[in-house]
VMD Tcl script that draws the C-alpha trace (Angstrom):
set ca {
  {-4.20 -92.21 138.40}
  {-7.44 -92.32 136.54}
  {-10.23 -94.62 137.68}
  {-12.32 -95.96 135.15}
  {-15.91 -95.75 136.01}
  {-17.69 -97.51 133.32}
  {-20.98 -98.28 134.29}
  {-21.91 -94.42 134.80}
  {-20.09 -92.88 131.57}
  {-21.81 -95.80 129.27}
  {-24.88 -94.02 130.89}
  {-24.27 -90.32 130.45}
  {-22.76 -91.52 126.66}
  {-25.94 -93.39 125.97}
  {-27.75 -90.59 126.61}
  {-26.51 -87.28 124.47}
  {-28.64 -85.58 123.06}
  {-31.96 -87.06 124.35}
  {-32.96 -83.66 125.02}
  {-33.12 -84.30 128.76}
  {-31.65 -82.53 131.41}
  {-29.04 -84.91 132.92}
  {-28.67 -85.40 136.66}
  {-25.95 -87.26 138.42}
  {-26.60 -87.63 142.02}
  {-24.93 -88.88 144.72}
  {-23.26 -88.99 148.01}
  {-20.52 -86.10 148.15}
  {-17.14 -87.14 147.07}
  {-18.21 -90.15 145.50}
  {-16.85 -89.12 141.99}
  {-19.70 -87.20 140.54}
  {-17.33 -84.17 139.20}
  {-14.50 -86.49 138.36}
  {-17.26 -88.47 136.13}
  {-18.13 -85.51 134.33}
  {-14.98 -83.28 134.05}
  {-12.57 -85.71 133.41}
  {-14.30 -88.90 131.70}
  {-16.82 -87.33 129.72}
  {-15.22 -84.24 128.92}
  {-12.21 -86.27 127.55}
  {-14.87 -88.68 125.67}
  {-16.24 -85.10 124.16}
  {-12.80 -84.21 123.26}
  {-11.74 -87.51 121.71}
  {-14.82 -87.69 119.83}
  {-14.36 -84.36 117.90}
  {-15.96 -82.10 120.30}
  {-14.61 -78.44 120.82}
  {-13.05 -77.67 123.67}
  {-14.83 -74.01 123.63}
  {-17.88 -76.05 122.83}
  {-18.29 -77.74 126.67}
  {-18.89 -75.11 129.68}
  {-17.72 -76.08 132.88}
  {-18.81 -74.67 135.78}
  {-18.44 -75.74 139.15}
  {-20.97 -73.53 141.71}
  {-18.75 -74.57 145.11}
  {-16.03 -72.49 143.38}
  {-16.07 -69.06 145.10}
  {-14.68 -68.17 142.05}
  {-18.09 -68.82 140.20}
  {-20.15 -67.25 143.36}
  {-21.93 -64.81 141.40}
  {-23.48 -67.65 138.90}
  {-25.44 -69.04 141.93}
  {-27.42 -66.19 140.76}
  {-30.04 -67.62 138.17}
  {-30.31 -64.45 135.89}
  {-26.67 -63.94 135.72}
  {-25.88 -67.48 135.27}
  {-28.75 -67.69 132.43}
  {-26.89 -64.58 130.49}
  {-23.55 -66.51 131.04}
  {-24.35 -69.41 129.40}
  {-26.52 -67.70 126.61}
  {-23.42 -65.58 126.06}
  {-21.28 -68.58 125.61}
  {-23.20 -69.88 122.52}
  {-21.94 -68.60 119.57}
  {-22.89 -71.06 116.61}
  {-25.76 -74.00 115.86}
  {-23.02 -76.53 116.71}
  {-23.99 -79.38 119.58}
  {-22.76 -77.31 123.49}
  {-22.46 -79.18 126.16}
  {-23.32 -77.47 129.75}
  {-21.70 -79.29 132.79}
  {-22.69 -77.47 135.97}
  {-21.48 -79.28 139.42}
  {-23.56 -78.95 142.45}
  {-26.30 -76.80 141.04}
  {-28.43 -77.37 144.15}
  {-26.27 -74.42 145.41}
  {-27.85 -71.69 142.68}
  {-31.39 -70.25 143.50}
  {-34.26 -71.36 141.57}
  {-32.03 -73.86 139.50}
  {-34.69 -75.50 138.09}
  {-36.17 -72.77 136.18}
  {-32.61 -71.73 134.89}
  {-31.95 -75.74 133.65}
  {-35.53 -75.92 132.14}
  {-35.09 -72.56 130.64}
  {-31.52 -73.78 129.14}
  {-33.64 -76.52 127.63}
  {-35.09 -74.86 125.17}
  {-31.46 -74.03 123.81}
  {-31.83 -76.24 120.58}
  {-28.30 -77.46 120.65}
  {-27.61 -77.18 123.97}
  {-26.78 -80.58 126.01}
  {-27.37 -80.23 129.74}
  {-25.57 -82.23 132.47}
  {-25.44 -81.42 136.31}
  {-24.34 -82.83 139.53}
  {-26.32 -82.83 142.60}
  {-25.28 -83.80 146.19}
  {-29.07 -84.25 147.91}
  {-32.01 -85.98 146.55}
  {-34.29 -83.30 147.57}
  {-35.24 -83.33 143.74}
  {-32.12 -84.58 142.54}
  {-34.36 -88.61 142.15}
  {-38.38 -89.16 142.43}
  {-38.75 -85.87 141.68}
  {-36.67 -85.40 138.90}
  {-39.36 -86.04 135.97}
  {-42.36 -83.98 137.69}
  {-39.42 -81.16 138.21}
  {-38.06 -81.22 135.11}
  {-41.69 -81.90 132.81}
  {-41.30 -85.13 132.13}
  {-37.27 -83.99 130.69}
  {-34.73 -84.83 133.71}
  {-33.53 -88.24 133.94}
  {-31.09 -89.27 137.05}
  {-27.62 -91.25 136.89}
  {-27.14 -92.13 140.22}
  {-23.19 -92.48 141.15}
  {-22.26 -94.76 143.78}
  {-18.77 -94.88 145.91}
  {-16.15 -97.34 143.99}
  {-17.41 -100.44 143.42}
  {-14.29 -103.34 145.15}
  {-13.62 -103.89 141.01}
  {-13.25 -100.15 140.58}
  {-11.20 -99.65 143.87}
  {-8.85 -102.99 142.70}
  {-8.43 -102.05 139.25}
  {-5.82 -99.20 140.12}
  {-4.64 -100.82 144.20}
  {-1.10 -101.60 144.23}
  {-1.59 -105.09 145.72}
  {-3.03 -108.06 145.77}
  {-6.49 -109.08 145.98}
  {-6.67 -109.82 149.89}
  {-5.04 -106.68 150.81}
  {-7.65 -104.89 148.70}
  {-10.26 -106.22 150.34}
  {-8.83 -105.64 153.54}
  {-8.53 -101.86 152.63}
  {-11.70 -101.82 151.42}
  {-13.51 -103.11 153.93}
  {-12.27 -100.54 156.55}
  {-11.93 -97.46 154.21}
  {-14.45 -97.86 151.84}
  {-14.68 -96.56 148.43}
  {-14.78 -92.93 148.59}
  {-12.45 -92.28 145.55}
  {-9.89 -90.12 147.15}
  {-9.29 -92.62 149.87}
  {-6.84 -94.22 147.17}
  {-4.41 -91.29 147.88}
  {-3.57 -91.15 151.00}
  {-0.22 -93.07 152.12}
  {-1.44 -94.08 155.89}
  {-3.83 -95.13 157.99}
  {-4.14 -92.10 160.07}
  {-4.72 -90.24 156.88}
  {-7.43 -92.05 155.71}
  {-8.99 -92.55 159.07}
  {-8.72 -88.52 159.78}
  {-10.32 -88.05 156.04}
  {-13.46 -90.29 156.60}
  {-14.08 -88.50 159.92}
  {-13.82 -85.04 158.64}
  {-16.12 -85.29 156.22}
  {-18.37 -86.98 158.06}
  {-18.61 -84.60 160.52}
  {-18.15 -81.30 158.16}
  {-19.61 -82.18 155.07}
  {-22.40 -85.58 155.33}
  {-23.40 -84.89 159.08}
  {-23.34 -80.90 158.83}
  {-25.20 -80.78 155.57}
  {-28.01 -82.84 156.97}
  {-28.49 -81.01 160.61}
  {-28.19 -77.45 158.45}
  {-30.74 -78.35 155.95}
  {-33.39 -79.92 158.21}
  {-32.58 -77.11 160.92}
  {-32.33 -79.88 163.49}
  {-32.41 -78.63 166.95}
  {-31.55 -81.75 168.98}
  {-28.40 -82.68 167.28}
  {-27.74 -85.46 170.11}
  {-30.45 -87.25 169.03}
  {-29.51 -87.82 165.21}
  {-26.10 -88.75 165.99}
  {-27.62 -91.03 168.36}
  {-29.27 -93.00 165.69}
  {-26.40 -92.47 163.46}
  {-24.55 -94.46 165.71}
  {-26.78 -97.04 166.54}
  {-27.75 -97.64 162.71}
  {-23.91 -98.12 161.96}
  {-23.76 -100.69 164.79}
  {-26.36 -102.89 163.34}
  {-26.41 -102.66 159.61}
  {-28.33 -105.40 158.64}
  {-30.64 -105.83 161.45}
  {-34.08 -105.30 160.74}
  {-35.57 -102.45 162.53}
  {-38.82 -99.93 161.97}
  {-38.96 -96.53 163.65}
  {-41.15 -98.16 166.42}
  {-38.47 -100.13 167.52}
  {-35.97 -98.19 167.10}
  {-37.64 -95.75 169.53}
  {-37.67 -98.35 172.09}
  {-34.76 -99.60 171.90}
  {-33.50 -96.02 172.72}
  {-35.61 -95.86 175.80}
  {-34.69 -98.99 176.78}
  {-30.84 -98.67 175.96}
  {-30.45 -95.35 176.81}
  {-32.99 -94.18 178.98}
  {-34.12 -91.25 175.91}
  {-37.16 -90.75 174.47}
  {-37.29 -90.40 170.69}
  {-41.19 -90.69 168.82}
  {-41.29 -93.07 166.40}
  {-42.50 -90.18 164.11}
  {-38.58 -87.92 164.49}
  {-36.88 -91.55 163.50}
  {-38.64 -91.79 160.81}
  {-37.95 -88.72 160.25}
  {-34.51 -88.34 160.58}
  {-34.59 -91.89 158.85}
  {-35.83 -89.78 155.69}
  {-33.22 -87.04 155.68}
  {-30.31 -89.40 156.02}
  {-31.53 -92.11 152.82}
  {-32.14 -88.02 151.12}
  {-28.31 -87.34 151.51}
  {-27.37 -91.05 150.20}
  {-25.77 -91.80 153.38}
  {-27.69 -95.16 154.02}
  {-29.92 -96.82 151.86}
  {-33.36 -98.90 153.23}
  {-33.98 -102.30 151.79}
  {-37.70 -103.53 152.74}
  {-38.85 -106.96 153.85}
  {-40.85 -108.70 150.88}
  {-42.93 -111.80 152.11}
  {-41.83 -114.08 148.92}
  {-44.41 -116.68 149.28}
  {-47.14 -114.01 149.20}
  {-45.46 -111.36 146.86}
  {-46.25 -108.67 148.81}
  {-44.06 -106.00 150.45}
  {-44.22 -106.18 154.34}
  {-43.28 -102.51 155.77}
  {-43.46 -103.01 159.06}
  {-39.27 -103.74 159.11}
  {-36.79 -102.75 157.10}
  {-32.66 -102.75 156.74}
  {-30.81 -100.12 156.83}
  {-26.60 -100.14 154.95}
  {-24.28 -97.63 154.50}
  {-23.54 -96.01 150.94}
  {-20.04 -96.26 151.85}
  {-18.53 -98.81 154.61}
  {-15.79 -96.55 155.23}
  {-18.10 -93.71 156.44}
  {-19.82 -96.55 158.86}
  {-16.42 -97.51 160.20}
  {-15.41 -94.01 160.76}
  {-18.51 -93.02 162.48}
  {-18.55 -96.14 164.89}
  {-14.38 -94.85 165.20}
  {-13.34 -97.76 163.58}
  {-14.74 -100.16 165.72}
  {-17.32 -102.83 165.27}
  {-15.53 -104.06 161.93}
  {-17.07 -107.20 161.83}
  {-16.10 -108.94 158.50}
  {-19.61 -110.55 158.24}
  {-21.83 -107.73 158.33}
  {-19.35 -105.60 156.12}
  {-19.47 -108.55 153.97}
  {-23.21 -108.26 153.75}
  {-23.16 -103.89 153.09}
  {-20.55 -104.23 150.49}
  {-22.86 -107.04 148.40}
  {-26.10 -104.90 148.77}
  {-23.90 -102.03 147.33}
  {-22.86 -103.92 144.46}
  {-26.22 -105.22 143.73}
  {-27.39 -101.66 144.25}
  {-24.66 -100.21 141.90}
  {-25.37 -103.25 138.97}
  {-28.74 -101.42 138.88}
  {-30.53 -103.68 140.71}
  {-33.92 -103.47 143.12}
  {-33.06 -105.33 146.62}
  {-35.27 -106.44 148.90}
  {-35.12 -108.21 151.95}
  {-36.85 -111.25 151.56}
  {-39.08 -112.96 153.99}
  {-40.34 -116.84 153.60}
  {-42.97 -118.21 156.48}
  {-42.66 -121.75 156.91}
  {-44.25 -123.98 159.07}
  {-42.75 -126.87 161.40}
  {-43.25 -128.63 164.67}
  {-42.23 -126.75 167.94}
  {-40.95 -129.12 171.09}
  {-44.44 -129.27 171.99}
  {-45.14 -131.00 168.40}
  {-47.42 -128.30 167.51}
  {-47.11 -126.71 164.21}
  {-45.83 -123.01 164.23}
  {-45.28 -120.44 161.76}
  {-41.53 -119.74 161.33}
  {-40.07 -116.97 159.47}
  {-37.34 -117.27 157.39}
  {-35.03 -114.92 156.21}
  {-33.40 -114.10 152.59}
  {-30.61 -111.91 152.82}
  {-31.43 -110.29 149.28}
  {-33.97 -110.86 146.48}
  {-32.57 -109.09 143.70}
  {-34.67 -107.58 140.93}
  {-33.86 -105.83 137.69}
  {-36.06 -106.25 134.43}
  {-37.67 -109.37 134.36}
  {-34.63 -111.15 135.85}
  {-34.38 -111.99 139.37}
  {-31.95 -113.64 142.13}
  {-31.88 -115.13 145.64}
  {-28.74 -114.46 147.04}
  {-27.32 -115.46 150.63}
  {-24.37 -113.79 151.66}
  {-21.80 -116.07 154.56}
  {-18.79 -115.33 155.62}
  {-17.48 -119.29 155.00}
  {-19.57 -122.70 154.78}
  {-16.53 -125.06 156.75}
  {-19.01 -128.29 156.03}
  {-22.48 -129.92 154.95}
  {-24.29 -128.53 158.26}
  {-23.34 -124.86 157.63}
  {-24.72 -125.64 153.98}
  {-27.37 -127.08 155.04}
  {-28.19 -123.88 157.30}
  {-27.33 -121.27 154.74}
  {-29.64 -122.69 152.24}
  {-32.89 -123.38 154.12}
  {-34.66 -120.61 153.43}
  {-33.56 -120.54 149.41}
  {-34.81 -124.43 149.42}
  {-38.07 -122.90 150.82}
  {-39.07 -120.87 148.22}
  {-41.39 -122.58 145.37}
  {-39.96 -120.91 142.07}
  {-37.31 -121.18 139.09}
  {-35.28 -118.17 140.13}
  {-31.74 -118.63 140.91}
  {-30.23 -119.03 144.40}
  {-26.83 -117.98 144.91}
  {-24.90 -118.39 148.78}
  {-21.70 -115.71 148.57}
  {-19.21 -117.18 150.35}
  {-15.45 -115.24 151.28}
  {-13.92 -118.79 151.21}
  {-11.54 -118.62 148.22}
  {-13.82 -121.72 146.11}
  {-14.58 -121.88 142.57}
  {-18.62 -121.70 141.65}
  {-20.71 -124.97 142.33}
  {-24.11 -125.95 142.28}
  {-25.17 -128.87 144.97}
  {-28.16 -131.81 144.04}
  {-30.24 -128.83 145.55}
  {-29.63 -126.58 142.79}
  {-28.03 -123.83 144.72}
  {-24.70 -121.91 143.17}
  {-22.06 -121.68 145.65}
  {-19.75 -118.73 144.40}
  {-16.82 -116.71 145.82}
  {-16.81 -113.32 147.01}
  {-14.00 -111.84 144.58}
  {-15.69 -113.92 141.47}
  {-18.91 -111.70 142.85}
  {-17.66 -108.52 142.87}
  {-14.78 -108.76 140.00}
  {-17.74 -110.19 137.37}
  {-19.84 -108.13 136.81}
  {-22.20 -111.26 134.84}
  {-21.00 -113.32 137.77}
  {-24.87 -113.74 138.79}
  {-25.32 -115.22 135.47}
  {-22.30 -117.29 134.91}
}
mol new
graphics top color blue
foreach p $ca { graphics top sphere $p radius 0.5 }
foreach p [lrange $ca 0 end-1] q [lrange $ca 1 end] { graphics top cylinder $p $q radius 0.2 }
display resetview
């Protein structure tokens, strides 16, 4: 079963020879390897590349222990080139050899030498990557399958994908296990042994209790806007602990720096300004969420909400939380400032989107309530409500598109349509 994965290897073709150093990131398992051993190394190979022209090596192999070593793994590579003909270095997880850096800046100055690596932490592996790298690394961030990715090779229809989907997630190998049980023991496993143990060893966290603490409580509220403030008292309040608001934000930190959740921040839209006093935090991959909460707390609505601020994410987009202060009469008949919310403002070049996401609009009031706060905002941009009913697009007398959830996440220009 291959899995076509498009969006990333239009990237990495895009950018041969650039002389950059390459750097695909992402949460582990997510397909980083598979993206680079299988897809592009068969691209290199249909295009006319050697086969004993592309070195391979993956550093979790104990098999390659001794490369973690930069000198040795410098004279390995060096040893490899034996002509002026384009090479093409693939090393997975190279966060695992000492003083990688120097070794991938050093292979740089190989003339014909192409250099692509995997990374599983962001430590570098993002903001860092052009001060690291001299201005010469650029990132390709891999995401978990997108639900057209994950579809494109189910065996079944549409609903039952999205039913998977939804509870599993889109961690690639998810799609080859035969039961429940399976997949459920999977996402739990390597949450606990791989995401969960990667991020207590590397921070040397002490008080364990408390980060899976605020594991838990993020995964039961995705989508609620929350700060570390809060968040500390809502854990003294709920259960009796104390936690500084400086150790959530904290531990806030090291879990967006091993891609398990990502932070979306509130954006006032009226005032174009960024307001970081809240943010929301969702889950790279659902399935990891459900598996941590044990597979409760599946509520379709909020999952709903995650899985479109993945795709957005994944489409290359910047999303915000968006924020629009209105004013209106209270009982009293005194004016008071209300805030309205915007599920996502969507950004990427100069385009931009307002987009709503509802689980089903049954009639004109639950319109009417979905697309206050779009109505409220004094601009040409488009406004989109996401709906799971089963509807084709439409566009009211208000101007606001009305659009499925599988048009959304099957079309990829389905913002544009």
């Amino acid at each position: 079963m291959e899995i076509k994965r498009d969006l990333y290897l239009r990237q990495l073709i895009d950018s041969m020879g650039n002389g950059f150093v390459k750097v695909v990131t992402g949460i582990r398992r997510c397909g980083k390897s598979y993206l680079l051993n299988v897809l592009f190394y068969k691209h290199l190979l249909i295009n006319g590349v050697a086969e004993d022209h592309i070195i391979r090596i993956d550093l979790e192999d104990r098999l390659n222990k001794r490369l973690r070593d930069p000198d040795v793994m410098l004279h390995h590579v060096h040893g490899l080139i034996k002509d002026s003909q384009p090479y093409y270095i693939i090393i997975d997880e190279v966060q695992l050899m000492d003083e990688f850096v120097d070794v991938l800046n050093s292979f740089r100055n190989i003339t014909n030498a192409d250099i692509y690596v995997t990374g599983s932490n962001s430590h570098f592996l993002s903001s860092d990557i052009p001060t690291e790298f001299r201005g010469r690394g650029e990132a390709i961030h891999v995401n978990p399958l997108t639900f057209a990715e994950f579809y494109s090779v189910y065996n079944g229809d549409k609903n039952d994908a999205w039913r998977e989907y939804y509870t599993y997630g889109g961690l690639p190998l998810i799609l080859s296990f035969d039961s429940d049980i399976k997949k459920i023991n999977y996402l739990k496993d390597l949450y606990e042994t791989v995401y969960l143990a990667d991020i207590m060893e590397r921070h040397k966290i002490k008080n364990r209790q408390e980060m899976r603490e605020l594991i838990n409580f993020i995964a039961s509220s995705i989508g609620a806007p929350c700060n570390p403030s809060k968040l500390s008292n809502t854990f003294k309040s709920r259960k009796n602990v104390t936690i500084s608001h400086k150790t959530i934000a904290k531990y806030l930190s090291y879990l967006e720096d091993a891609f398990l959740v990502q932070r979306s921040i509130c954006y006032d839209i009226k005032g174009k300004r960024y307001i970081n006093t809240l943010a929301k935090y969702y889950f790279c991959d659902i399935g990891l969420r459900n598996a941590i909460l044990n597979m409760r707390q599946q509520e379709e609505t909020h999952i709903m909400e995650n899985v479109i601020y993945n795709e957005l994410i994944a489409r290359g987009f910047v999303v915000d939380v968006g924020n629009v202060a209105i004013r209106q009469k209270n009982a009293l008949g005194e004016w008071v400032r209300k805030d309205l919310e915007v599920d996502f403002v969507a950004n990427r070049g100069n385009k931009k989107y307002y987009i709503q996401s509802a689980l089903s609009i049954p009639d004109r009031e639950k319109e009417l309530q979905e697309s206050r706060s779009l109505l409220s905002i004094n601009d040409s941009f488009k406004k989109i409500i996401i709906v799971k009913d089963y509807i084709m697009p439409r566009v009211n007398e208000d101007g606001v598109v009305t659009i499925g959830l599988y048009d959304f996440l099957l079309d990829l220009n389905s913002l544009e349509n």
